[in-house]
mmCIF entry with sequence, helices, sheets and N, C-alpha, C, O atoms, coordinates in Angstrom:
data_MODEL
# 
_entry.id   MODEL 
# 
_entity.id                         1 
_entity.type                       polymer 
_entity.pdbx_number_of_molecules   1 
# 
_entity_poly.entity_id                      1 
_entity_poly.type                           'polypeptide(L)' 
_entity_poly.nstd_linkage                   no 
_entity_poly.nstd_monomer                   no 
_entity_poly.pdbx_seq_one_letter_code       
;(UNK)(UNK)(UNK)(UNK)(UNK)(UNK)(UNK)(UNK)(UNK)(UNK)(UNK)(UNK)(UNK)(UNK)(UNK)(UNK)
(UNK)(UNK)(UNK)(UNK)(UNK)(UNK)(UNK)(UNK)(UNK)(UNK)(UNK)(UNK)(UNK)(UNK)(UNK)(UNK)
(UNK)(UNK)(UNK)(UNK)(UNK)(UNK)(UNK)(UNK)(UNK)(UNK)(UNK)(UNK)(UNK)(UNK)(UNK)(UNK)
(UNK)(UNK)(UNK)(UNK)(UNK)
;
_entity_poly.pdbx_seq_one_letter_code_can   XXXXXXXXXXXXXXXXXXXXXXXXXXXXXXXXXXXXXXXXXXXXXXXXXXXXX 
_entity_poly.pdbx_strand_id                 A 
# 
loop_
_entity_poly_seq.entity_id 
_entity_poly_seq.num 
_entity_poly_seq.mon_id 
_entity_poly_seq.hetero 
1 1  UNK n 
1 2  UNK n 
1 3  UNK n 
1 4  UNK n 
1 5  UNK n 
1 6  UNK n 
1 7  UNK n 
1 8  UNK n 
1 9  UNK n 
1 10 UNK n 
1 11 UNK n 
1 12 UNK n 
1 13 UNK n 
1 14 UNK n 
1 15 UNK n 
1 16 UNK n 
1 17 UNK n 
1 18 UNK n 
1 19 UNK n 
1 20 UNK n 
1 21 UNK n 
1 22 UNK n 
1 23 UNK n 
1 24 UNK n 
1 25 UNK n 
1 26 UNK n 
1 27 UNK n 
1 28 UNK n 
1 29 UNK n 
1 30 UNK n 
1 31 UNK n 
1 32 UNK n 
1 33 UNK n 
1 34 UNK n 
1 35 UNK n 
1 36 UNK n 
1 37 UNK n 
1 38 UNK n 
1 39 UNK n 
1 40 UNK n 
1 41 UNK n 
1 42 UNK n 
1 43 UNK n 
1 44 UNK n 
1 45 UNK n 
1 46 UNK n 
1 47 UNK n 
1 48 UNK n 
1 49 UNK n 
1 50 UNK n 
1 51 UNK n 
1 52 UNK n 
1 53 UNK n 
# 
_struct_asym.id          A 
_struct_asym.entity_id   1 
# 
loop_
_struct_conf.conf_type_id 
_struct_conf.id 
_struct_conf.pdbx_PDB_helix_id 
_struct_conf.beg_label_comp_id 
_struct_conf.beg_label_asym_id 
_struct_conf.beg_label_seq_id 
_struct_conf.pdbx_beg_PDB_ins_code 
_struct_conf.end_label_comp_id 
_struct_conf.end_label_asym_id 
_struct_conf.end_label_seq_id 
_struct_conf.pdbx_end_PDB_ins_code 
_struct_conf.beg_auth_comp_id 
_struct_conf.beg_auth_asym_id 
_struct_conf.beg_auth_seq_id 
_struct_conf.end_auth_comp_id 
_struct_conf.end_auth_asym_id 
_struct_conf.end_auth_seq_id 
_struct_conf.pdbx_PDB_helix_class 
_struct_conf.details 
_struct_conf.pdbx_PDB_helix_length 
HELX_P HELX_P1 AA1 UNK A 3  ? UNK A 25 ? UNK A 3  UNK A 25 1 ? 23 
HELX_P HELX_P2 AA2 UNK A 30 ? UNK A 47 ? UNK A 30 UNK A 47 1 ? 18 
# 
_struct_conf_type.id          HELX_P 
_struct_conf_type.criteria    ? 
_struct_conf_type.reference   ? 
# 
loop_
_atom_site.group_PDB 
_atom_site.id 
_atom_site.type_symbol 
_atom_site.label_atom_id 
_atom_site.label_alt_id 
_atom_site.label_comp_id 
_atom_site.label_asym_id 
_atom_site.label_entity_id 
_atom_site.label_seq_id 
_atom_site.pdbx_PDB_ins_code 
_atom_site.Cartn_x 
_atom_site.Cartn_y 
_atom_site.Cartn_z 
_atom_site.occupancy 
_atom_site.B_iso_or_equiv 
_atom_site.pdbx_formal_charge 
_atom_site.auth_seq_id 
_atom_site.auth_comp_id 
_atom_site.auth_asym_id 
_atom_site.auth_atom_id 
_atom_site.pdbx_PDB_model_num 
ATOM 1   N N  . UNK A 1 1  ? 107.720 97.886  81.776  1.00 0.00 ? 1  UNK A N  1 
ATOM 2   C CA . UNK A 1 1  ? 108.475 97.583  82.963  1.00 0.00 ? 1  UNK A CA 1 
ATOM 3   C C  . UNK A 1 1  ? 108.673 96.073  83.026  1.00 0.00 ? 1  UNK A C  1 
ATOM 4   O O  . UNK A 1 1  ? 107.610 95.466  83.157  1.00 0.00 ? 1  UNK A O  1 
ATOM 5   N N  . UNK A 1 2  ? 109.407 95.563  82.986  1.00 0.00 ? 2  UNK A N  1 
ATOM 6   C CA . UNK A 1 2  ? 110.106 93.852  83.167  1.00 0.00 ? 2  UNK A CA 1 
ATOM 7   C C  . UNK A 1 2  ? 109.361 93.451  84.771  1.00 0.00 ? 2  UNK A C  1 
ATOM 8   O O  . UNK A 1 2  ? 109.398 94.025  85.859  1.00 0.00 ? 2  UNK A O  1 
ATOM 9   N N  . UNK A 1 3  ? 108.708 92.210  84.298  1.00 0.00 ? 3  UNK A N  1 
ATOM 10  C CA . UNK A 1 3  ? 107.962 91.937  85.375  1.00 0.00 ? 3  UNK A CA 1 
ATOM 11  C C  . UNK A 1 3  ? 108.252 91.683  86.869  1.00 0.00 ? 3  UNK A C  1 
ATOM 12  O O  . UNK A 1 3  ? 107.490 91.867  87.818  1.00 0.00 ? 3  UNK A O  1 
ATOM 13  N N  . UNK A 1 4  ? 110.080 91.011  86.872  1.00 0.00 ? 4  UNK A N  1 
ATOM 14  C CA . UNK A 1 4  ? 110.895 91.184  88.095  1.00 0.00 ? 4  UNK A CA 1 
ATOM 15  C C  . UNK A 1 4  ? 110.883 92.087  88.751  1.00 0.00 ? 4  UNK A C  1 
ATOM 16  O O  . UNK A 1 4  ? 111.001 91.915  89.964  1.00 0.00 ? 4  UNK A O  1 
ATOM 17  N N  . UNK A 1 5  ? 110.696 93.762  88.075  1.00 0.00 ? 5  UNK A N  1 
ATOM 18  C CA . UNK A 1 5  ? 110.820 94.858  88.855  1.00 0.00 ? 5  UNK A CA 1 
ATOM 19  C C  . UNK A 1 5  ? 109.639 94.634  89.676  1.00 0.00 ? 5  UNK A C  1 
ATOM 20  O O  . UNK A 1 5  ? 109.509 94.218  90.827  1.00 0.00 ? 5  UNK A O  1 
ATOM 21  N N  . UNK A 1 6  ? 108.476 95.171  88.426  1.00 0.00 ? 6  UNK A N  1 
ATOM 22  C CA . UNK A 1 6  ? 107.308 95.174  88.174  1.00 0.00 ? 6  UNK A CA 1 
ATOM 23  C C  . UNK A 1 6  ? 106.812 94.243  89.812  1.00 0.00 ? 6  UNK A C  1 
ATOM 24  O O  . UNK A 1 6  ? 106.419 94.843  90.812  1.00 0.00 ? 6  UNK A O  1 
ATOM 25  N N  . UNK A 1 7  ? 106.920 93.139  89.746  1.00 0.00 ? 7  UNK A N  1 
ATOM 26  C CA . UNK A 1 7  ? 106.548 92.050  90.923  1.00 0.00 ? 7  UNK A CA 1 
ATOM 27  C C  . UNK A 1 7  ? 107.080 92.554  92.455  1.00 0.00 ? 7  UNK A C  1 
ATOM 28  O O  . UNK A 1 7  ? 106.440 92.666  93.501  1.00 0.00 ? 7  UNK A O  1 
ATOM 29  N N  . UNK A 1 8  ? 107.970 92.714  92.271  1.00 0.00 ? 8  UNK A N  1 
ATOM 30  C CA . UNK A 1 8  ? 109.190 93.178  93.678  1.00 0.00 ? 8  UNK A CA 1 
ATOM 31  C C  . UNK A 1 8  ? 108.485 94.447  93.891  1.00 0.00 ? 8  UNK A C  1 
ATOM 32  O O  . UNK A 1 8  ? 108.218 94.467  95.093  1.00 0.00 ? 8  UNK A O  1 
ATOM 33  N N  . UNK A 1 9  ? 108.008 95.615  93.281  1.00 0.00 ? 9  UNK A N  1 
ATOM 34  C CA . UNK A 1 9  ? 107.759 96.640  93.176  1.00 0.00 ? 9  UNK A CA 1 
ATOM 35  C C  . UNK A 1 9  ? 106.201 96.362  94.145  1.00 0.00 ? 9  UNK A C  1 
ATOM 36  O O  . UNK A 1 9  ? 105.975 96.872  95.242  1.00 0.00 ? 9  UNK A O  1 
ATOM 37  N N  . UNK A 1 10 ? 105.157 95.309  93.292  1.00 0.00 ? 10 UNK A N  1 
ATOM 38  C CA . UNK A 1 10 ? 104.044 95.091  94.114  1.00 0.00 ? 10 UNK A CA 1 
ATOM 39  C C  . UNK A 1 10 ? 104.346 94.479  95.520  1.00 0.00 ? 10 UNK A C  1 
ATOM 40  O O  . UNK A 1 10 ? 103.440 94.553  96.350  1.00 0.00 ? 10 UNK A O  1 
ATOM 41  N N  . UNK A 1 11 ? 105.072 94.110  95.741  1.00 0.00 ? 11 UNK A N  1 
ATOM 42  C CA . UNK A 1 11 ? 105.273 93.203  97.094  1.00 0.00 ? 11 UNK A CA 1 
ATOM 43  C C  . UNK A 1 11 ? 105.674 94.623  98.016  1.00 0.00 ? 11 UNK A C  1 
ATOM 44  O O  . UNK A 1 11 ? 104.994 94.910  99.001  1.00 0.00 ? 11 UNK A O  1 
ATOM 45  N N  . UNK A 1 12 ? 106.588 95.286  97.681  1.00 0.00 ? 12 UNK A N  1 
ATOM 46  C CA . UNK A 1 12 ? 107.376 96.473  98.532  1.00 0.00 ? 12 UNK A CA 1 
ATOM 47  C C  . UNK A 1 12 ? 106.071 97.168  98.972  1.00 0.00 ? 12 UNK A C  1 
ATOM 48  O O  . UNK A 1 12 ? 105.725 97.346  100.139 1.00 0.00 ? 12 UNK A O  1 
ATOM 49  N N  . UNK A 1 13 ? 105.376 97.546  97.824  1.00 0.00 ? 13 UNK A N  1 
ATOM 50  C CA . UNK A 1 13 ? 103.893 98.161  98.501  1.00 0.00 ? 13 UNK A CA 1 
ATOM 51  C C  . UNK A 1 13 ? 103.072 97.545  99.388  1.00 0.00 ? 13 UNK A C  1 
ATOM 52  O O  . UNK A 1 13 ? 102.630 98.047  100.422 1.00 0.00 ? 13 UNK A O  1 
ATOM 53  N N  . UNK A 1 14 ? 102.819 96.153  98.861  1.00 0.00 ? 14 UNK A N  1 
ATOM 54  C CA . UNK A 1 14 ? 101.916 95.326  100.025 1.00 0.00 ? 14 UNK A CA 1 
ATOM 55  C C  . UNK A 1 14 ? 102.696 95.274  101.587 1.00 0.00 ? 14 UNK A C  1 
ATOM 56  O O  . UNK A 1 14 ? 102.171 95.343  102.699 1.00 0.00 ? 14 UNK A O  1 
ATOM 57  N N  . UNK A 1 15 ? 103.526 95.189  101.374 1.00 0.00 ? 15 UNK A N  1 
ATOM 58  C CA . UNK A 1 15 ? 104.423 95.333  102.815 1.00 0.00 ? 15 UNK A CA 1 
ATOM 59  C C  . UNK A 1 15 ? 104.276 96.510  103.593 1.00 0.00 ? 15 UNK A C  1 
ATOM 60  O O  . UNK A 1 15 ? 103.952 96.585  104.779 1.00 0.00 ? 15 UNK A O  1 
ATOM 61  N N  . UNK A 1 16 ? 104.615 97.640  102.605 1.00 0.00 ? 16 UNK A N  1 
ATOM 62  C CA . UNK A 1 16 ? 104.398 98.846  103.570 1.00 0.00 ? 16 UNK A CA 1 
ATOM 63  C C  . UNK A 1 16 ? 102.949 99.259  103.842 1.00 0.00 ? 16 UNK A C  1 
ATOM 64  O O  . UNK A 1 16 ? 102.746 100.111 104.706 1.00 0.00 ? 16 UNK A O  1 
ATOM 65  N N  . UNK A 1 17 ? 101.715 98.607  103.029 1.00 0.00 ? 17 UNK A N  1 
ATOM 66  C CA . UNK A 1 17 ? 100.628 98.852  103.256 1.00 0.00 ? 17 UNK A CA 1 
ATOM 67  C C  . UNK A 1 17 ? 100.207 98.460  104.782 1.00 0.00 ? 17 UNK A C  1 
ATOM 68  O O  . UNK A 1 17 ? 99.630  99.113  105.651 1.00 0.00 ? 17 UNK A O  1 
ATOM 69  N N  . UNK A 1 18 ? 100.812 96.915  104.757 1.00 0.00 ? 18 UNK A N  1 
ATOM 70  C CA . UNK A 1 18 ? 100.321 96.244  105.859 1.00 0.00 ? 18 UNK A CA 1 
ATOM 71  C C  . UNK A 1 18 ? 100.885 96.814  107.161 1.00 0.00 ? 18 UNK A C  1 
ATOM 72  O O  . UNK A 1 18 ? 100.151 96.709  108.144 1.00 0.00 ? 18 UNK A O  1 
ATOM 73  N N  . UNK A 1 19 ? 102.257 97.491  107.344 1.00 0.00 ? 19 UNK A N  1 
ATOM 74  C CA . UNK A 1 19 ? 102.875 98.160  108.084 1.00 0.00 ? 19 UNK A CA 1 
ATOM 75  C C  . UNK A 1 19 ? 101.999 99.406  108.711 1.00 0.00 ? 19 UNK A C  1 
ATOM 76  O O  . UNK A 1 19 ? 101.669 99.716  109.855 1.00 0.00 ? 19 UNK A O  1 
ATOM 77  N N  . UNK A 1 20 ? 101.781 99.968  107.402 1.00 0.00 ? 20 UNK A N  1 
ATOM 78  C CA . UNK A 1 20 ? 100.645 101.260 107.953 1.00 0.00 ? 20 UNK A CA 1 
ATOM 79  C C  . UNK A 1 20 ? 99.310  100.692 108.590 1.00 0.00 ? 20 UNK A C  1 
ATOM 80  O O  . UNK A 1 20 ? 98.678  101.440 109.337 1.00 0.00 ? 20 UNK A O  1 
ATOM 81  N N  . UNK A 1 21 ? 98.880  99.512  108.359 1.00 0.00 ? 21 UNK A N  1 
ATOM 82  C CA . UNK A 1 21 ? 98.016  99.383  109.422 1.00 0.00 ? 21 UNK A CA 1 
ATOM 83  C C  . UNK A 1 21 ? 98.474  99.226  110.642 1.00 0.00 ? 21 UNK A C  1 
ATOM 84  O O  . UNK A 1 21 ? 98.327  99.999  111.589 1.00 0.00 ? 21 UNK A O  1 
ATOM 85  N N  . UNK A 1 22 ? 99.171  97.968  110.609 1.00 0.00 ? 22 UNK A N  1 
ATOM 86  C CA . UNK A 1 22 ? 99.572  97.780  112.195 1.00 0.00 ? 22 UNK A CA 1 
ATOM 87  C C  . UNK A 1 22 ? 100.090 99.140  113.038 1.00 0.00 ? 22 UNK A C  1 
ATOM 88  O O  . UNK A 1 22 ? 99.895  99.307  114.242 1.00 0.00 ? 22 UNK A O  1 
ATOM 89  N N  . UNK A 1 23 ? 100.817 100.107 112.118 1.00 0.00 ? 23 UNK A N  1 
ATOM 90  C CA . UNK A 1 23 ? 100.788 100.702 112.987 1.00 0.00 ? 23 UNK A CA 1 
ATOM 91  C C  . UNK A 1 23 ? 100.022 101.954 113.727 1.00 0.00 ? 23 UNK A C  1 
ATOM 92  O O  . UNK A 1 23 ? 100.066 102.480 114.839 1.00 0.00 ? 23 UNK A O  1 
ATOM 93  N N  . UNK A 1 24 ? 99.113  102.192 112.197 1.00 0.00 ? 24 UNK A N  1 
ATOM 94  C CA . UNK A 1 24 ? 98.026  103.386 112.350 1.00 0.00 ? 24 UNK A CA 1 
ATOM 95  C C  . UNK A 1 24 ? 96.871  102.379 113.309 1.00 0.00 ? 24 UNK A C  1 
ATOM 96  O O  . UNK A 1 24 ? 96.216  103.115 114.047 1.00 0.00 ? 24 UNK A O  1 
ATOM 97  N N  . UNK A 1 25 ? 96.470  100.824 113.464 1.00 0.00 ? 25 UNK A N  1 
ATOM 98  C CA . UNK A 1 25 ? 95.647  100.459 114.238 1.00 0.00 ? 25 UNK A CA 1 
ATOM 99  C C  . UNK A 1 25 ? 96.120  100.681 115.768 1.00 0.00 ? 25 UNK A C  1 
ATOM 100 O O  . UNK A 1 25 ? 95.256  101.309 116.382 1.00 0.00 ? 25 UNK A O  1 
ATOM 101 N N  . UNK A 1 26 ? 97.125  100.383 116.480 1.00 0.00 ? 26 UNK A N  1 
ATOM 102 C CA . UNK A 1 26 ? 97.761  100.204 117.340 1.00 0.00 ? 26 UNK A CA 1 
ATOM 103 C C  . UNK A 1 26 ? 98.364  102.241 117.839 1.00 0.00 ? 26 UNK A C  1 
ATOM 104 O O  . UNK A 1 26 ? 98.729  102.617 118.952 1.00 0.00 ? 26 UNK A O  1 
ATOM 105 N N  . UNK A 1 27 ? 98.308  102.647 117.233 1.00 0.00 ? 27 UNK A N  1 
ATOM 106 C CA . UNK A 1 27 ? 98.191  103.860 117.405 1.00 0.00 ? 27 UNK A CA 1 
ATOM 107 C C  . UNK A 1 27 ? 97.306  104.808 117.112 1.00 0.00 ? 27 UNK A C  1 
ATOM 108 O O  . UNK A 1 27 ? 97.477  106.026 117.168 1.00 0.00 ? 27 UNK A O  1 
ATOM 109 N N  . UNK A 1 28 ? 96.184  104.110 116.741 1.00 0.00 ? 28 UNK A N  1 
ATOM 110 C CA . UNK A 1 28 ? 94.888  104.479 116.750 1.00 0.00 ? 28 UNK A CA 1 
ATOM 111 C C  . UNK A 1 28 ? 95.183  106.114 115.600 1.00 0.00 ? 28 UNK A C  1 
ATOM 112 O O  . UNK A 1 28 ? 94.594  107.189 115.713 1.00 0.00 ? 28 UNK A O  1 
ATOM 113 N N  . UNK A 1 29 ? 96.144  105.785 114.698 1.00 0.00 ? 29 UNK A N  1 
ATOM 114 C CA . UNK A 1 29 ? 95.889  107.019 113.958 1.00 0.00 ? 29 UNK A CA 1 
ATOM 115 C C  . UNK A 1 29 ? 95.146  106.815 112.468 1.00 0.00 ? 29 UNK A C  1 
ATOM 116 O O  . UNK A 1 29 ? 95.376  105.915 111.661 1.00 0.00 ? 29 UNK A O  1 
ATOM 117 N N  . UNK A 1 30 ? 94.367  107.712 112.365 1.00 0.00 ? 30 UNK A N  1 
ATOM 118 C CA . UNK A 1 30 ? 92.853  107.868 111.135 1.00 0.00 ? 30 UNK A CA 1 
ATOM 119 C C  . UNK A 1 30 ? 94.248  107.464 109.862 1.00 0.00 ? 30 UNK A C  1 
ATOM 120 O O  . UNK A 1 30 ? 94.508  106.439 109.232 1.00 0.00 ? 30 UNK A O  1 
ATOM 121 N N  . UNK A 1 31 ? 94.958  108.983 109.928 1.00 0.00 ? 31 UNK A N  1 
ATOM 122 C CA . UNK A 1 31 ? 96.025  109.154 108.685 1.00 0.00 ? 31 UNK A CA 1 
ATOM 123 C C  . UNK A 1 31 ? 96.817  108.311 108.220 1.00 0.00 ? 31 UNK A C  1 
ATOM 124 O O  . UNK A 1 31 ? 97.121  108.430 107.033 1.00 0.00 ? 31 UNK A O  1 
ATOM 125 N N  . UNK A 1 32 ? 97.388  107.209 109.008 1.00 0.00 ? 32 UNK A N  1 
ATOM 126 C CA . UNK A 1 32 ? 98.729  105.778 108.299 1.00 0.00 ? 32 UNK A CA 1 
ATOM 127 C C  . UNK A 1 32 ? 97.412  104.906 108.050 1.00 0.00 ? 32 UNK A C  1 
ATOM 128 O O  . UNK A 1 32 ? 97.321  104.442 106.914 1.00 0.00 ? 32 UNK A O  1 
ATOM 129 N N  . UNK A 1 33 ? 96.414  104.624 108.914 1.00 0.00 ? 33 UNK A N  1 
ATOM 130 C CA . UNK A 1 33 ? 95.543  103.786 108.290 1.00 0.00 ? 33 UNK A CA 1 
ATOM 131 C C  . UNK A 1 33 ? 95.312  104.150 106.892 1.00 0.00 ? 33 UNK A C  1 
ATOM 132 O O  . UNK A 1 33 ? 95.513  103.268 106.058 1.00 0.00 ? 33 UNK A O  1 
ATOM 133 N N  . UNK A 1 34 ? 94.752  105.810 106.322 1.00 0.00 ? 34 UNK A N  1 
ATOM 134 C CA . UNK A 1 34 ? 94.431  105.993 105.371 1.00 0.00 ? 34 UNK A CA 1 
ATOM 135 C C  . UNK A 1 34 ? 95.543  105.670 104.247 1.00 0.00 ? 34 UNK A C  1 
ATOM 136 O O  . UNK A 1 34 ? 95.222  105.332 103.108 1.00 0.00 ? 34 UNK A O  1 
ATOM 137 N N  . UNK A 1 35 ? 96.699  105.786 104.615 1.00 0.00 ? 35 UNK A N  1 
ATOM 138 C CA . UNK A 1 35 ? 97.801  105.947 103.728 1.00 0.00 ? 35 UNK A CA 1 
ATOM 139 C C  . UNK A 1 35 ? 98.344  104.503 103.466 1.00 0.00 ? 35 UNK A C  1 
ATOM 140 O O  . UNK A 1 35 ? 99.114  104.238 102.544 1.00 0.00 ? 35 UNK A O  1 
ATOM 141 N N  . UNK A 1 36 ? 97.709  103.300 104.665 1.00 0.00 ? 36 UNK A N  1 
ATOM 142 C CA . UNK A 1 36 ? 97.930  101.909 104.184 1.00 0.00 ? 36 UNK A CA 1 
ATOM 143 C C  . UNK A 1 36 ? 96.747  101.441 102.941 1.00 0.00 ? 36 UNK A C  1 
ATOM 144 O O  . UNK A 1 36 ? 96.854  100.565 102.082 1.00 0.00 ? 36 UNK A O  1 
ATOM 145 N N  . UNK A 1 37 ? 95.359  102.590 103.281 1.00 0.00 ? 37 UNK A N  1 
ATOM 146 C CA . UNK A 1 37 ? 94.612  101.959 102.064 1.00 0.00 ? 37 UNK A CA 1 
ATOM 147 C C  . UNK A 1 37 ? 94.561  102.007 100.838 1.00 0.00 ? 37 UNK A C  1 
ATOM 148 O O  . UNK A 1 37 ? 93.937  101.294 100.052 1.00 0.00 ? 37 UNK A O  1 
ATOM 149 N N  . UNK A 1 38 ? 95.574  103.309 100.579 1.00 0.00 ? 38 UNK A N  1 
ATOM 150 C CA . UNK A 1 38 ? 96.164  104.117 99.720  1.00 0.00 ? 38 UNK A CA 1 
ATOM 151 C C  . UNK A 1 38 ? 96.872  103.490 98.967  1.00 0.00 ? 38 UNK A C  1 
ATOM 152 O O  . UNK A 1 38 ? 96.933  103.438 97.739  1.00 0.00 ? 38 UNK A O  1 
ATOM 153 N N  . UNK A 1 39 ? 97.595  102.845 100.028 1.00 0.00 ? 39 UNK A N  1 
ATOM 154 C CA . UNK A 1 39 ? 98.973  101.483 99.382  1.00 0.00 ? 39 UNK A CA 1 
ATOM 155 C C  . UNK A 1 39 ? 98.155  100.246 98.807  1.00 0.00 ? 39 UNK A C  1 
ATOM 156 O O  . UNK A 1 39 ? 98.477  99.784  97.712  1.00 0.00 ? 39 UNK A O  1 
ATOM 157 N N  . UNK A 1 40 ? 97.447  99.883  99.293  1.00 0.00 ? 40 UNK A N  1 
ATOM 158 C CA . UNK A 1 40 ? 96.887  98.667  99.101  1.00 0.00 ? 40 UNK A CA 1 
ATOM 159 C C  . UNK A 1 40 ? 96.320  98.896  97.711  1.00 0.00 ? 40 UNK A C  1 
ATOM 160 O O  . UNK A 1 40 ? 96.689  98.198  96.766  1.00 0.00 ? 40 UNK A O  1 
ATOM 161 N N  . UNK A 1 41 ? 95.487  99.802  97.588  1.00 0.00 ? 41 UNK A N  1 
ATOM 162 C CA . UNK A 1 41 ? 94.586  100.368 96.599  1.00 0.00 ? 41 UNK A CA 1 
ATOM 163 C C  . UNK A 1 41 ? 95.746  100.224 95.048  1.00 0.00 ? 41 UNK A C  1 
ATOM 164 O O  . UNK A 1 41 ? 95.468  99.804  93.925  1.00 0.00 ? 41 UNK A O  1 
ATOM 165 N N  . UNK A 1 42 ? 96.986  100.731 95.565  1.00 0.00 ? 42 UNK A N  1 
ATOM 166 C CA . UNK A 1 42 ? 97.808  100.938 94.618  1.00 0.00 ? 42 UNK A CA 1 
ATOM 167 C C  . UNK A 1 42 ? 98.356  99.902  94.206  1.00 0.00 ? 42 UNK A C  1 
ATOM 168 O O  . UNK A 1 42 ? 99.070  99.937  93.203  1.00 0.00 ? 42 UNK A O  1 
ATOM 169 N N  . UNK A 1 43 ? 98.108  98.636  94.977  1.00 0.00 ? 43 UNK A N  1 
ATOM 170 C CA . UNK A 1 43 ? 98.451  97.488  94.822  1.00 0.00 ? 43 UNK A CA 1 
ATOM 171 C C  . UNK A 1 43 ? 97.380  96.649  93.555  1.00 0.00 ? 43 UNK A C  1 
ATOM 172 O O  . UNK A 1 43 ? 97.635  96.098  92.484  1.00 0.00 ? 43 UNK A O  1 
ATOM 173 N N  . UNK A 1 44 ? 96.513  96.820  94.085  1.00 0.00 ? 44 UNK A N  1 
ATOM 174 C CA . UNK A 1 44 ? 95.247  95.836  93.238  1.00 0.00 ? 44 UNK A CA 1 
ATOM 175 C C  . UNK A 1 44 ? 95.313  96.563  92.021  1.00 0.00 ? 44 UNK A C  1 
ATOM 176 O O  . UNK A 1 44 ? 94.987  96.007  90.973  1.00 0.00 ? 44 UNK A O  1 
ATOM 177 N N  . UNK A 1 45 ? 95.803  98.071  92.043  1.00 0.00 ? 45 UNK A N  1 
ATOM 178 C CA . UNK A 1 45 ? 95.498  98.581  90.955  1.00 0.00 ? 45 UNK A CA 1 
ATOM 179 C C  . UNK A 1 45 ? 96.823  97.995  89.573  1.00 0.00 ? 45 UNK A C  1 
ATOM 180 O O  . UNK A 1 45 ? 96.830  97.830  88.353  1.00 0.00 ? 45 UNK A O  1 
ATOM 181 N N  . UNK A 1 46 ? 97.701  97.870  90.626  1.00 0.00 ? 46 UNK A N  1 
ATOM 182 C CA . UNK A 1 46 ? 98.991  97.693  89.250  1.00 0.00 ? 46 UNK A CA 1 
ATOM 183 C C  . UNK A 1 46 ? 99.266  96.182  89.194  1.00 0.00 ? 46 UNK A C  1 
ATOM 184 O O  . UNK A 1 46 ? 100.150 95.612  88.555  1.00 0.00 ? 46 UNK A O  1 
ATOM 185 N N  . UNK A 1 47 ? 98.340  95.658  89.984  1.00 0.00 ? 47 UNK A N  1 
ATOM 186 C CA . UNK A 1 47 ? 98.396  93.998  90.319  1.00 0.00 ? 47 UNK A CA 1 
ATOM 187 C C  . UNK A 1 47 ? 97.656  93.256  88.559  1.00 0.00 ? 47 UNK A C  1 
ATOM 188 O O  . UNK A 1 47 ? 98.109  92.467  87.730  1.00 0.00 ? 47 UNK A O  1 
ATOM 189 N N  . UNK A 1 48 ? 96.374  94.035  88.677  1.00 0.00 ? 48 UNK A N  1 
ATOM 190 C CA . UNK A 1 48 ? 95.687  94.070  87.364  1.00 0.00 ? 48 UNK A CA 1 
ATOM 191 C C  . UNK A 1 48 ? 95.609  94.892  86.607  1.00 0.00 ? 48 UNK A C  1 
ATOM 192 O O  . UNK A 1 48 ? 94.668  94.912  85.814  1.00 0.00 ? 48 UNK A O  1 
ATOM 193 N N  . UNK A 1 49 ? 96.399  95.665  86.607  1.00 0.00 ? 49 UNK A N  1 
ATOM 194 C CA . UNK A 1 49 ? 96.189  96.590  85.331  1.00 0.00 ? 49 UNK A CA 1 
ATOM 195 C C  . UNK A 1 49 ? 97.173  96.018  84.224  1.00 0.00 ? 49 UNK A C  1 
ATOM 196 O O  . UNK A 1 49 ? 98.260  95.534  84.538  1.00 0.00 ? 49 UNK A O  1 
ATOM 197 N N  . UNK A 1 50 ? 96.742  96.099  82.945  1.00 0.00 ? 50 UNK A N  1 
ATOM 198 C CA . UNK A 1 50 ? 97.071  95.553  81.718  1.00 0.00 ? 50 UNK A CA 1 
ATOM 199 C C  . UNK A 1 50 ? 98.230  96.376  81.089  1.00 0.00 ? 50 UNK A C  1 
ATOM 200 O O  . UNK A 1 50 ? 98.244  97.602  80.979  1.00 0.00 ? 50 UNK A O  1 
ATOM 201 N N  . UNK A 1 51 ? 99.243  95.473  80.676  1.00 0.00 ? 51 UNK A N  1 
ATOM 202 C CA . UNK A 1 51 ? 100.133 96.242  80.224  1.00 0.00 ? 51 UNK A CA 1 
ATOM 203 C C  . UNK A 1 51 ? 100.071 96.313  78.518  1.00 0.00 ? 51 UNK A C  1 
ATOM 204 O O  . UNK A 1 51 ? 99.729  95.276  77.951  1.00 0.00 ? 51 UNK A O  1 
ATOM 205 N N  . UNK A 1 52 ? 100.366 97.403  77.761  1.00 0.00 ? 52 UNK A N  1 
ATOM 206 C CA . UNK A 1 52 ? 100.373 97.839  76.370  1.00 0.00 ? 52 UNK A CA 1 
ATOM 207 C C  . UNK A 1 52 ? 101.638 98.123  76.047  1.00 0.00 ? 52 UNK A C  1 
ATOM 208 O O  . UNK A 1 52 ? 102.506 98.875  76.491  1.00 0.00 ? 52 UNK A O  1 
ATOM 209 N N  . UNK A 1 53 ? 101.531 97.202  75.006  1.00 0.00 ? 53 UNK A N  1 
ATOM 210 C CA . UNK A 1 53 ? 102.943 96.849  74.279  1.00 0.00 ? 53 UNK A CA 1 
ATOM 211 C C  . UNK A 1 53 ? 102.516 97.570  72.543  1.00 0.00 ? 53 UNK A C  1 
ATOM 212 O O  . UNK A 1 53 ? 103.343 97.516  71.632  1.00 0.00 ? 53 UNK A O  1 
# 
């Protein structure tokens, strides 16, 4: 994946991660919280994961 995508791709997630908190905190719901940690998680994961060429 070309790292432009690749980069834009991590940011779109960190965004909507942070979204699902604010709004699962503020609406006190268990489930968007879970689904922002979900995002986040998916973030660190493709943030460092090694690419094979």
């Amino acid at each position: 994946m070309d790292s432009f995508y690749r980069g834009t791709l991590l940011v779109i997630v960190l965004a909507l991660a942070i979204l699902c908190y604010q709004i699962g905190f503020t609406k006190e719901s268990y489930a968007v919280v879970g689904l922002g940690v979900i995002l986040e998680l998916s973030f660190w994961v493709g943030l460092y994961r090694k690419t094979q060429r």
